[in-house]
C-alpha positions in Angstrom: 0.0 0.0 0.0 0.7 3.8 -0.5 2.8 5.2 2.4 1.0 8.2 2.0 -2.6 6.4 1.8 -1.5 4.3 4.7 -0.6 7.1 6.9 -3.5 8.8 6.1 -5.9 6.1 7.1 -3.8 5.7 10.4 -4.8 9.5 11.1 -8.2 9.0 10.1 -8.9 5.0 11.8 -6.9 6.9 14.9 -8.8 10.0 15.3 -12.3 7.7 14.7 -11.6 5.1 17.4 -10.0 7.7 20.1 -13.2 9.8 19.6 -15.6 6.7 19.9 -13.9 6.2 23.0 -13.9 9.7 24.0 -17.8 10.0 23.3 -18.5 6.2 25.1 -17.0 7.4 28.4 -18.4 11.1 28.3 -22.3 9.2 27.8 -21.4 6.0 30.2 -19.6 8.1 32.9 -22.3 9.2 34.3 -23.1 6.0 35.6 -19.8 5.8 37.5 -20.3 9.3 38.9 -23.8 10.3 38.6 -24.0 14.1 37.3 -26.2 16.5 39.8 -30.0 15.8 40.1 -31.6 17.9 36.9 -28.4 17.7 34.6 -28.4 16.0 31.3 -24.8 15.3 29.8 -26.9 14.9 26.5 -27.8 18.6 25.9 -24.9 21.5 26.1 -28.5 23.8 26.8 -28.7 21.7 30.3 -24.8 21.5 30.8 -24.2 25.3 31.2 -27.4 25.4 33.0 -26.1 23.0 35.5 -22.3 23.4 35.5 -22.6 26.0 39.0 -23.6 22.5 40.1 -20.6 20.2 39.5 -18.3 19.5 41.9 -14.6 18.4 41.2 -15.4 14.4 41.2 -17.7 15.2 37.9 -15.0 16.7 36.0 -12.9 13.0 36.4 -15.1 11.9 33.8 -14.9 14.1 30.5 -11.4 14.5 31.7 -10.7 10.4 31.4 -12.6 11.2 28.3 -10.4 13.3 27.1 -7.0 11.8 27.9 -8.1 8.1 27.0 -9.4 9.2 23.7 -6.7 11.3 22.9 -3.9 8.2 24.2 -5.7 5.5 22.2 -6.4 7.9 19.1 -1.9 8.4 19.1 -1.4 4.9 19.5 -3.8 3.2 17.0 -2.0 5.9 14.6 1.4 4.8 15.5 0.6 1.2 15.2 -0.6 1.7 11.4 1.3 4.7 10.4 4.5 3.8 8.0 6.7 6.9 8.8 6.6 10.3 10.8 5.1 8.3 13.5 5.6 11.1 15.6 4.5 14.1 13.6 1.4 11.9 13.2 0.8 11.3 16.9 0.6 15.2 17.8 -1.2 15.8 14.4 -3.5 13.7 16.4 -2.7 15.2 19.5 -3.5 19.2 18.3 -6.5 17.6 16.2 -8.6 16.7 19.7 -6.4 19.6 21.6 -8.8 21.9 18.9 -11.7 19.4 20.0 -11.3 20.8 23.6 -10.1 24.3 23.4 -13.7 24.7 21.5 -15.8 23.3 24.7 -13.9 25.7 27.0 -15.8 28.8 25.0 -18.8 26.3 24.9 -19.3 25.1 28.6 -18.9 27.8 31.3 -16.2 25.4 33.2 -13.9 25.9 36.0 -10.4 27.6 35.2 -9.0 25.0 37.2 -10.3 22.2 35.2 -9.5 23.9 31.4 -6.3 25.1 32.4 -5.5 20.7 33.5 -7.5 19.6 31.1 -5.6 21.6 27.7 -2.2 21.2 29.0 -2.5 17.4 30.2 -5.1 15.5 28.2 -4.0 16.1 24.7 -0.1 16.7 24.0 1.2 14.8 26.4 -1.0 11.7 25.9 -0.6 11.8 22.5 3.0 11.9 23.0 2.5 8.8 25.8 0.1 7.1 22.4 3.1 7.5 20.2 5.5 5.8 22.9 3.1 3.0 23.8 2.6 2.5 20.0 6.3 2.7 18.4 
């Protein structure tokens, strides 16, 4: 096969998978940590209604969301990428990084939880992807 082709279906097989993931445990957390009575993770309307509500254990989940997705989405690229394995990983990486720069101006979070959420769940674990997958 095409290098070319082949690196560009790691990228896109990558960033499908860690966003499946990303999207199972952001709908499924809920029932590991249950989201305050009246809030619906299903409707961003109900989320920025709600967020005064949250308290730090509800921001483990999207968080786990975000890293996981982001870790798997680098490694499954690694694994089928032919070359630039790295520059592919944090293409990867600044690809969901975009992903969750747009919810900060979306959701009305804590400062606390964008400011550990952009520097630690994209870059770095799709530099920790790219080392688990080479």
């Amino acid at each position: 096969m095409n290098p070319i082709l082949r690196n560009l279906i790691a990228v896109i097989v990558g960033a499908f998978l860690g966003g499946a993931l990303n999207m199972f445990i952001v709908t499924n957390g809920s029932s590991i940590i249950p989201l305050p009575e009246g809030v619906d993770n299903s409707s961003m309307e109900s989320l920025s209604a709600g967020m005064h509500l949250f308290e730090p254990k509800h921001f483990l989940m999207p968080f786990l969301a975000h890293a996981l997705g982001t870790l798997l989405a680098a490694f499954v690229c690694t694994k089928i990428a032919v070359h630039r394995k790295l520059a592919l990983a944090m293409l990867i990486g600044v690809f969901f990084l975009v992903g969750g720069v747009m919810m900060v101006f979306e959701l009305p979070s804590p400062a606390w939880f964008n400011a550990t959420d952009i520097t630690l769940a994209y870059i770095p674990m799709a530099w920790i992807g790219y080392r688990l997958g080479k």
